[in-house]
C-alpha positions in Angstrom: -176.2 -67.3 99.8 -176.5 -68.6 103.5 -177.6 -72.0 101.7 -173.8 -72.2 100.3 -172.0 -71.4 103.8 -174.4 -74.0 105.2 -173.6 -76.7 102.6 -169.8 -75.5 102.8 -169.7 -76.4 106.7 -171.3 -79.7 106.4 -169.0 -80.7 103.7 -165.9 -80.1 106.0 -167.6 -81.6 108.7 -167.5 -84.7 107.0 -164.0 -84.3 105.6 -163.2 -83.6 108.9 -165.1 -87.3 110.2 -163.9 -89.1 107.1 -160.0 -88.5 107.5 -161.1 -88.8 111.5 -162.5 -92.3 110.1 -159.7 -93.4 108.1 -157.0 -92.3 110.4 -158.8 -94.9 113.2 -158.0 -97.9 110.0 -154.3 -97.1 109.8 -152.1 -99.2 112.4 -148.6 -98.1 113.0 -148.3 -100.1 116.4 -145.6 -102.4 117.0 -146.5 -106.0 117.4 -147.2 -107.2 121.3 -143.9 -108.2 122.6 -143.6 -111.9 122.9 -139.8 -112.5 124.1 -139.9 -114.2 127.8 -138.2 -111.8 130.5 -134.8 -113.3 131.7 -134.8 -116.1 134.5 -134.3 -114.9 138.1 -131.5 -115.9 139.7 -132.2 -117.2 143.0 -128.5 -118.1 143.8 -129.1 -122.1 143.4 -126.4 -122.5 141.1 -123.5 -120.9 142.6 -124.0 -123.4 146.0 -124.6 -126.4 143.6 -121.3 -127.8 144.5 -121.8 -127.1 148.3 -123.7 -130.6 148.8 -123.1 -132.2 151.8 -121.9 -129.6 153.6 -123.7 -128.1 156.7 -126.2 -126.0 156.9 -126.6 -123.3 160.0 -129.7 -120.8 160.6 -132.6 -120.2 159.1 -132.8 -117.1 157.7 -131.3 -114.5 154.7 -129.5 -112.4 157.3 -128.1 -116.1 159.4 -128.2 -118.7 157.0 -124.1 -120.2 156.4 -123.7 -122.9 154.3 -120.3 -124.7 155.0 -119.3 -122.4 157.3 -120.2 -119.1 155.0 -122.7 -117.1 154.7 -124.4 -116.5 151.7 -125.8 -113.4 149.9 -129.0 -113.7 148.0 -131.4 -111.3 146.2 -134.6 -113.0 147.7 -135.7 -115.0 150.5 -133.9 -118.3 151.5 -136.3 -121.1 153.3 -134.6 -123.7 155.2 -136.4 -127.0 154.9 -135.8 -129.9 157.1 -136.9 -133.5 156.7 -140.9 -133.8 157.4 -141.0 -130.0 157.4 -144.2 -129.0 156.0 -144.0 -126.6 153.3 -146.2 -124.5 151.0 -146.2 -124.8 147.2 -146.5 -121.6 146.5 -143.7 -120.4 142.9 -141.7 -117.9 144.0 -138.4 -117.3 141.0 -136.7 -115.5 144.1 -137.0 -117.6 146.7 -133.8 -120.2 147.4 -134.4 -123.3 149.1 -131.7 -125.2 151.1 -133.4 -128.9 151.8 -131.0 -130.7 154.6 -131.1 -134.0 156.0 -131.7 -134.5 159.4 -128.1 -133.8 160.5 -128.4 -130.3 158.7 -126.3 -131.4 155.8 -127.1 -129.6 152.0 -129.1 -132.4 149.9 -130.9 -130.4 147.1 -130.6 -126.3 146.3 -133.1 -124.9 144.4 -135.6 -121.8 143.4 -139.1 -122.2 144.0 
């Protein structure tokens, strides 16, 4: 009889490796998600209409712009004419370019 238990065992054992097998070939996962995360907002747009108008400090917490100050969610960078700047991407970052009387001449994120 032990030659039965023996053979019993090893046939589950392979069940047990072929449904192990076959489970592995089965794909339920969801495809990769391809959809591009929304643009960050840098707050470019809502001073796209201040052109022209001056320009005081140089950073998040002093920067006005005509006279206001302005609240954005990242880091603003104040760049004069000549300044020498880094080219670095950053979605967040605002940049107020002025002319050399510290008037608005371009907004944008970068």
């Amino acid at each position: 009889m032990p030659p039965i238990k023996t053979r019993s065992s090893a046939l589950a054992g392979f069940a047990l490796v072929s449904a192990l097998a076959l489970a592995g070939c089965s794909s339920t996962t969801n495809p990769p998600d391809t959809s591009m995360p929304p643009p960050v907002d840098c707050g470019a747009q809502a001073l796209s209409g201040k052109t022209g108008q001056s320009v005081i400090g140089s950073t998040a917490q002093d920067v006005r712009v005509g006279g206001e100050s302005i609240a954005v969610p990242g880091s603003i960078r104040v760049i004069t004419p000549g300044m020498a700047v880094t080219q670095d991407f950053r979605a967040d970052r605002l940049n107020l370019e002025v002319d050399a009387s510290g008037n608005l001449v371009r907004v944008y994120c970068a």
